[in-house]
C-alpha positions as CSV (number, residue, x, y, z in Angstrom):
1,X,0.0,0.0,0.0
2,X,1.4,3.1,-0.7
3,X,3.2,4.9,2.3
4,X,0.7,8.0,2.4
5,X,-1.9,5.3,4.1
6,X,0.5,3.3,6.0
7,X,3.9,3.8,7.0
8,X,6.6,1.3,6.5
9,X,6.7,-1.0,9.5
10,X,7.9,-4.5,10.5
11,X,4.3,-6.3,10.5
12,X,4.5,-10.3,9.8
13,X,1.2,-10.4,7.9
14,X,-1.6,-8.7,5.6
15,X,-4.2,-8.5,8.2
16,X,-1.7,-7.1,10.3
17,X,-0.7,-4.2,7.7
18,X,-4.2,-3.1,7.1
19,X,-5.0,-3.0,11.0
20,X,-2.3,-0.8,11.4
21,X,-3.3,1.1,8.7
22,X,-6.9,1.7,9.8
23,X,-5.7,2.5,13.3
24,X,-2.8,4.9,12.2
25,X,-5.6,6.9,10.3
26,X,-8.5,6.4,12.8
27,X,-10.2,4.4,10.6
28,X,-13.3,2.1,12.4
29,X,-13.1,-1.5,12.6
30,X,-15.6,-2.4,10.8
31,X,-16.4,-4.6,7.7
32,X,-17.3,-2.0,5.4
33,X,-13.9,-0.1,6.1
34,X,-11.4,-3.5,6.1
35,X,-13.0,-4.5,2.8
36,X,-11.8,-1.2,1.4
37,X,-8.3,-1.2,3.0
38,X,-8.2,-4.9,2.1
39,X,-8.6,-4.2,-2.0
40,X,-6.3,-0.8,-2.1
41,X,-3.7,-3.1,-0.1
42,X,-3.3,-6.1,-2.1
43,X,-3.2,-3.7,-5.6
44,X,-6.3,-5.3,-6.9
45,X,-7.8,-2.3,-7.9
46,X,-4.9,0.6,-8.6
47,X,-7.7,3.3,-9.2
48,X,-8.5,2.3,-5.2
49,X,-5.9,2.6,-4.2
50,X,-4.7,5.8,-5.3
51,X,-7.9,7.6,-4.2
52,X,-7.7,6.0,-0.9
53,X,-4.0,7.1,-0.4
54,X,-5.1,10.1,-1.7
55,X,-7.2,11.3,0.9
56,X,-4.6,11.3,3.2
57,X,-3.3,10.6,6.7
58,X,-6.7,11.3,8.5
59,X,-10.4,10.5,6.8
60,X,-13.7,10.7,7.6
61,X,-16.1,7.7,7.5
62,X,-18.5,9.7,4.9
63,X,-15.6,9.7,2.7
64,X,-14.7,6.2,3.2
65,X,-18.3,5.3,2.4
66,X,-18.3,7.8,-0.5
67,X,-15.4,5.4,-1.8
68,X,-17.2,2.2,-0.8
69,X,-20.1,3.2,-2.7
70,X,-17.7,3.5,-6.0
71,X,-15.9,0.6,-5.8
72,X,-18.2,-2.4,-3.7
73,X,-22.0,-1.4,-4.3
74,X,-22.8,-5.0,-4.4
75,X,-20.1,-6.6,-2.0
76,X,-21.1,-8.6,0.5
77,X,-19.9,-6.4,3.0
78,X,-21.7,-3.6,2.3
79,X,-24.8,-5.3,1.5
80,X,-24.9,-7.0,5.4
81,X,-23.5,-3.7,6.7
82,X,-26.5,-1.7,5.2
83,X,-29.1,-4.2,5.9
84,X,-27.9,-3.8,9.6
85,X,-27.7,0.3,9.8
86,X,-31.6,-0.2,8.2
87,X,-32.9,-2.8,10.7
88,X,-31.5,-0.9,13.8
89,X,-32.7,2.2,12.5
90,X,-36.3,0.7,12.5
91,X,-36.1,-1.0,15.7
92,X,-34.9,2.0,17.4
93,X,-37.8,3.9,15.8
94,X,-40.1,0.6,17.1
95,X,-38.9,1.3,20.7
96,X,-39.6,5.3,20.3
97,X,-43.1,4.4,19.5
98,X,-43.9,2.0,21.9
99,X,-42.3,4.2,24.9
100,X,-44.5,7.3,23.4
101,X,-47.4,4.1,23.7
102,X,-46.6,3.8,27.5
103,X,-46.1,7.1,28.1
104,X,-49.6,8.1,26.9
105,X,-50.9,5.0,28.4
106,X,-49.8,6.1,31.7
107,X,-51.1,9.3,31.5
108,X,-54.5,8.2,30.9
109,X,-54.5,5.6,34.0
110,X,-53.2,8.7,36.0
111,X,-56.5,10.2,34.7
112,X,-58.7,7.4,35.3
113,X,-57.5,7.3,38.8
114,X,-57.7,11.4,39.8
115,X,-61.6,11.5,38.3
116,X,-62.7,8.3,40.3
117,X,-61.1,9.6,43.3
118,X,-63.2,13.0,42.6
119,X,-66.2,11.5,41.7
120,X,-66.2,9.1,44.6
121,X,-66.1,11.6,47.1
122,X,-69.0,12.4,49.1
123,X,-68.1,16.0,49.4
124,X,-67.8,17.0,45.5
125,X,-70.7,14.9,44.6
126,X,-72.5,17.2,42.4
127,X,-74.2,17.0,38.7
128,X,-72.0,19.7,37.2
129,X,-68.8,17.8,38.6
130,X,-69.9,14.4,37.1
131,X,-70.7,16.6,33.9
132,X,-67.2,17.8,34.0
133,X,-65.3,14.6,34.4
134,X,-67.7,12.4,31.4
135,X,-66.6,15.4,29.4
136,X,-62.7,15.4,30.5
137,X,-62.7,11.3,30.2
138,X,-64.6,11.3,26.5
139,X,-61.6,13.5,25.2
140,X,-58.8,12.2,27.2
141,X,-60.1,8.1,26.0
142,X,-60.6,10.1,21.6
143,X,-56.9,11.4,22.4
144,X,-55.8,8.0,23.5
145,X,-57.3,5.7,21.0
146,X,-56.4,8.5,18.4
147,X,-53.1,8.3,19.5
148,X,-52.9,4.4,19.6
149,X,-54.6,4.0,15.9
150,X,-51.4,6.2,14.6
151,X,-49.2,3.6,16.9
152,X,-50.6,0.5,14.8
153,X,-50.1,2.6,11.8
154,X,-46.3,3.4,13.0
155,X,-46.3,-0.1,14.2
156,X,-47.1,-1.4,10.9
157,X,-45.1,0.6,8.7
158,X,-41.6,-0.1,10.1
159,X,-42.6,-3.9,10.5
160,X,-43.5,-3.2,6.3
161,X,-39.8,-1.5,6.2
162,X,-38.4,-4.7,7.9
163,X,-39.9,-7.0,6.4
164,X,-39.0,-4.9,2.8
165,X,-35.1,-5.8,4.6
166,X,-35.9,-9.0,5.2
167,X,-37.0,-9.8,1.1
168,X,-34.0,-8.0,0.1
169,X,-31.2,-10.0,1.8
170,X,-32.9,-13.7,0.8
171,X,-32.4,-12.0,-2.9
172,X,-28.9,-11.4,-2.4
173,X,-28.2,-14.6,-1.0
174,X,-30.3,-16.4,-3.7
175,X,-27.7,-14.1,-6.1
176,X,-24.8,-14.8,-3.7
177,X,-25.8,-18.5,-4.0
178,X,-26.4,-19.3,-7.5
179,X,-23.3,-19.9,-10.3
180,X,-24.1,-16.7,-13.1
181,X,-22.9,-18.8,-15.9
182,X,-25.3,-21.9,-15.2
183,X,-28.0,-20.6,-13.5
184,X,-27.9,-23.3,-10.8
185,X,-26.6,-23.6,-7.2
186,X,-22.8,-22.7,-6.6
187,X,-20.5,-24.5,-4.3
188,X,-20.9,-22.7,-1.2
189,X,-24.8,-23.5,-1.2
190,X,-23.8,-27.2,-2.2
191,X,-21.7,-27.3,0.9
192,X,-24.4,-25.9,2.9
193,X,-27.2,-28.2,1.5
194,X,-24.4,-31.5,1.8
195,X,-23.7,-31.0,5.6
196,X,-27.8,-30.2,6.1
197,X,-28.0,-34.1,4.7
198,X,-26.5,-35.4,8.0
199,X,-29.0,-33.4,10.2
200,X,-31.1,-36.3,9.6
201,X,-30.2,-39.6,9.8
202,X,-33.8,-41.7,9.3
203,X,-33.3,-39.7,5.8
204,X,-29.7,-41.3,5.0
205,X,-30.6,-44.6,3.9
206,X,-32.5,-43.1,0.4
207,X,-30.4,-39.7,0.5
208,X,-27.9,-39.8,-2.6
209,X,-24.6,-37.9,-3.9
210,X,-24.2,-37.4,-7.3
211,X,-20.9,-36.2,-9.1
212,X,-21.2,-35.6,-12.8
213,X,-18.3,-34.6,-14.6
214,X,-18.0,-33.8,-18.5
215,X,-15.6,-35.9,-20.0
216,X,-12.7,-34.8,-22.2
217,X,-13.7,-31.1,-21.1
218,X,-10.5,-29.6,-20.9
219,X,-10.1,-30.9,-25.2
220,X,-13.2,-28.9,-26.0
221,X,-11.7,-25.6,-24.5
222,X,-8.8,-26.2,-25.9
223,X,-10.2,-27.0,-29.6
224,X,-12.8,-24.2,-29.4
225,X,-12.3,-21.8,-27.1
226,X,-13.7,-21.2,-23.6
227,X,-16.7,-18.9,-25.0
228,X,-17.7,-22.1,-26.4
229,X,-16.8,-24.3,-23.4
230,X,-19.3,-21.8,-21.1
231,X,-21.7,-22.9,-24.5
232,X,-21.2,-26.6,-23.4
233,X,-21.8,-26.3,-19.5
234,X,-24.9,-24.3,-20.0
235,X,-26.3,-27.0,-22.1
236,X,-25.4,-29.8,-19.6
237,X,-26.6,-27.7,-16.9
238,X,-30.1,-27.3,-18.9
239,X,-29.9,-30.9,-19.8
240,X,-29.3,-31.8,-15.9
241,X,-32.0,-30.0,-14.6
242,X,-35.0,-30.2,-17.1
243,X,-34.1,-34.5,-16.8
244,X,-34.8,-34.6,-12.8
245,X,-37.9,-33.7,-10.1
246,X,-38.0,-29.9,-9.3
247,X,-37.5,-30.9,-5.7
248,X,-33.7,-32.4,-6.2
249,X,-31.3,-30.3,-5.6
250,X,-28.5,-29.5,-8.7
251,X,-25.3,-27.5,-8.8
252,X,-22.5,-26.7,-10.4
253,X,-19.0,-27.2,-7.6
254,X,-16.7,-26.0,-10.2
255,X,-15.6,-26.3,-13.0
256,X,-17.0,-29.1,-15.6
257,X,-17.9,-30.7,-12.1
258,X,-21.9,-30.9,-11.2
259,X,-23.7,-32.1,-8.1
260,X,-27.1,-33.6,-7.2
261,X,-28.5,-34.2,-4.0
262,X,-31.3,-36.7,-4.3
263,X,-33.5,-37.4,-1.6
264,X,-36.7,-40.5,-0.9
265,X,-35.1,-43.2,-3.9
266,X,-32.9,-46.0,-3.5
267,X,-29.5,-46.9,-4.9
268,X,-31.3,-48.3,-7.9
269,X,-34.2,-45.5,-8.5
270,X,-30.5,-43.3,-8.1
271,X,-28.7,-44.8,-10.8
272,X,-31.8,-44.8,-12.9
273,X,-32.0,-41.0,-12.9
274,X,-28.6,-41.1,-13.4
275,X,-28.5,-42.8,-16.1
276,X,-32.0,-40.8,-17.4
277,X,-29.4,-37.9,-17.6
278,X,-26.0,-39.5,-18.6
279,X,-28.0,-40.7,-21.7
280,X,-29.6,-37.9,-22.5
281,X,-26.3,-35.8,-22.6
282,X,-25.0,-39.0,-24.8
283,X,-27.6,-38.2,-27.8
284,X,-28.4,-34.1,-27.4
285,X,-26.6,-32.4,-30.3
286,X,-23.9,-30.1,-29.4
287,X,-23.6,-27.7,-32.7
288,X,-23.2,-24.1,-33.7
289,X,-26.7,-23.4,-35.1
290,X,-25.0,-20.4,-37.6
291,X,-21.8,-22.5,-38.6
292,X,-22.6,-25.7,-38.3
293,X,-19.8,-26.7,-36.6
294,X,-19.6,-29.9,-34.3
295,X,-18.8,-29.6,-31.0
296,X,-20.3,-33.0,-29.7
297,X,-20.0,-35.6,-28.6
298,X,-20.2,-34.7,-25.0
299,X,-20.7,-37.4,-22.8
300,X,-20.0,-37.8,-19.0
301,X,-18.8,-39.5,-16.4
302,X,-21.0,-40.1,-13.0
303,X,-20.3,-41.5,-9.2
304,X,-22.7,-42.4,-6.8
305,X,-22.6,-42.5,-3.0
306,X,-25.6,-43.1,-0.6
307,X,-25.8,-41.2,2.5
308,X,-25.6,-44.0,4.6
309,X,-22.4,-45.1,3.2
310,X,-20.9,-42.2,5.0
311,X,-20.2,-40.5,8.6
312,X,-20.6,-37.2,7.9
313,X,-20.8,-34.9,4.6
314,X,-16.5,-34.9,3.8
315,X,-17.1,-38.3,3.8
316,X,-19.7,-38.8,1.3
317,X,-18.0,-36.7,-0.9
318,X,-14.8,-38.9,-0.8
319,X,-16.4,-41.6,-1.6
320,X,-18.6,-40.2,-4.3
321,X,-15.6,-39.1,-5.6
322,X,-13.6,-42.7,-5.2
323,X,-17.1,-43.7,-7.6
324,X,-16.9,-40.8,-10.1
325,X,-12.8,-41.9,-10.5
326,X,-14.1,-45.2,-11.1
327,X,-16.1,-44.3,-14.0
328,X,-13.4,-42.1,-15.5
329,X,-10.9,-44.9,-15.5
330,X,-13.5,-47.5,-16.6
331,X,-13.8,-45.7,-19.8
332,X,-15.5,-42.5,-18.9
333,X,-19.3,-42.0,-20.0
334,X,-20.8,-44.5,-17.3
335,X,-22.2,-44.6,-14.1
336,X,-20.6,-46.2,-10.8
337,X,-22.5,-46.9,-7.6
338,X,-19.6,-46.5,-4.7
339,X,-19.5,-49.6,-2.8
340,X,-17.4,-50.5,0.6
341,X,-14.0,-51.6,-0.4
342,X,-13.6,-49.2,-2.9
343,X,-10.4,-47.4,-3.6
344,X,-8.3,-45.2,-6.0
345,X,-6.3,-48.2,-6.8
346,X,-8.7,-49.7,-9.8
347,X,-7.2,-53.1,-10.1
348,X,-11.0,-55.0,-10.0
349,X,-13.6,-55.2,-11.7
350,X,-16.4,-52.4,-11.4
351,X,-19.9,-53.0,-11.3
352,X,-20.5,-50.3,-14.3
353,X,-24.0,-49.3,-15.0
354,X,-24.0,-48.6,-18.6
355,X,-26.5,-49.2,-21.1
């Protein structure tokens, strides 16, 4: 980082650097702020940098923010950060209202209280005082329920505004969770859904891993391109997902590498969908529809693993894995149930599901 932000100084590590940094400015601890000295530090962005050395030896957080707002308007960060400033800003609103709610509440009791008293006693019993105090109690009880009508209203609108909060961050994190070339689930909601499968273990026995892999991928980019290889994993993505139930869940882990998580079917009913898709891929024509050209075939390669076959998720995904390198070395475009015993050293014969 350049020295106008942070001195030169024997610190062993990065996070180290950029906590000096902050501090030596009187910069905030927060996300929002090591997110921003994080990117001008590591040179990612040299614009970044140089407006954030360029501000100088002491900032302001509404300049900061300023540069935030340039740089990381959709960063996680900023998106958790904002979320939080909203929500607090509402509740704290929620507890002004309800305190003005007691408040008035109170006042009325007190009024309640002071006009029995008067009207209970035997020497102020009169017409004209009871007169008085129906009259004082019919506009004291309009103020109150008037004032307790514009409470629900209140009330109502800032449980609207947090609610509005609420939508907006399960939108980022279906964004934050989905792969933008695919369309489908990314690996960090694959990892999340895998170590949800162990939460329940009278679901294990017909809960299923799935690793599809495209064979020969790395050939295809290299022949045509990688604009064409993103062609290629859409359309197996597409072909995935339109050749299983709605309710099973499909991602993409990285790159040619697909994942299903199939839940309530056996090892057979499994390999059948499996297969359902493996075949499918086999015959779908991979062409350029303006030059013609052939990019096919494009087969894969698919391992298996039940849930119960497994301890815990790391597990399941080893040996799914251990089944998926089974297939590859059996000739690639097949399908291999794992089964105990199995290993990385493929010196038996596999039972291979290939039809």
């Amino acid at each position: 980082m350049n020295t106008a932000i942070a001195p030169k100084v024997q610190i062993p590590d990065v996070a180290g650097q950029i906590t000096y940094a902050m501090r030596s400015m009187g910069v905030a601890p927060i996300p929002r702020n090591y997110e921003l000295f994080y990117e001008a530090y590591i040179g990612s962005n040299p614009a970044l940098t140089r407006e954030l050395a360029a501000l100088g030896g002491q900032v302001t957080q509404a300049e900061l923010d300023a540069l935030g707002a340039q740089y990381f308007t959709h960063s996680p960060a900023r998106v958790f950060d904002d979320a939080h400033t909203r929500i607090s800003g509402e509740l704290d609103g929620l507890l002004r209202i309800l305190r003005q709610e007691q408040s008035s509440l109170e006042s009325y009791t007190r009024l309640l209280g002071e006009t029995h008293k008067r009207i209970t006693s035997k020497s102020n019993a009169s017409v004209e005082l009871i007169e008085n105090a129906i009259d004082l109690l019919s506009q004291a009880t309009g103020d109150t329920m008037a004032h307790g009508e514009r409470t629900v209203e209140d009330v109502v609108q800032r449980s609207h505004e947090m609610d509005q909060v609420r939508k907006e961050l399960d939108e980022y994190k279906r964004i934050a969770n989905t792969d933008s070339l695919t369309r489908l689930s990314n690996r960090r909601a694959f990892d999340d859904r895998l170590a949800a499968i162990f939460d329940n273990s009278s679901m294990r026995p017909v809960t299923a891993l799935l690793l599809c892999d495209i064979d020969n991928f790395k050939k295809i980019n290299d022949t045509y391109g990688h604009p064409v290889g993103d062609k290629v994993l859409a359309t197996v993505a597409s072909v995935i997902r339109s050749n299983v139930r709605r309710d099973i869940f499909v991602a993409r882990t990285g790159g040619e590498e697909f994942a299903l998580i199939i839940d309530g079917n056996t090892p057979e009913e499994v390999t059948g969908i499996a297969e359902r898709i493996r075949r499918t891929l086999e015959t779908t024509p991979f062409k350029n529809s303006r030059t013609r050209v052939n990019y096919g075939p494009v087969t894969v390669s698919i391992g298996i693993c039940m849930a119960s076959n497994a301890d815990d998720a790391g597990e399941l995904y080893s040996k799914t894995d251990i089944a998926l390198y089974g297939a590859k070395n059996a000739g690639r475009n097949c399908t291999i149930l794992y089964q105990d015993g199995m290993q990385k050293d493929f010196t038996k014969s596999w039972l291979i599901y290939k039809t």
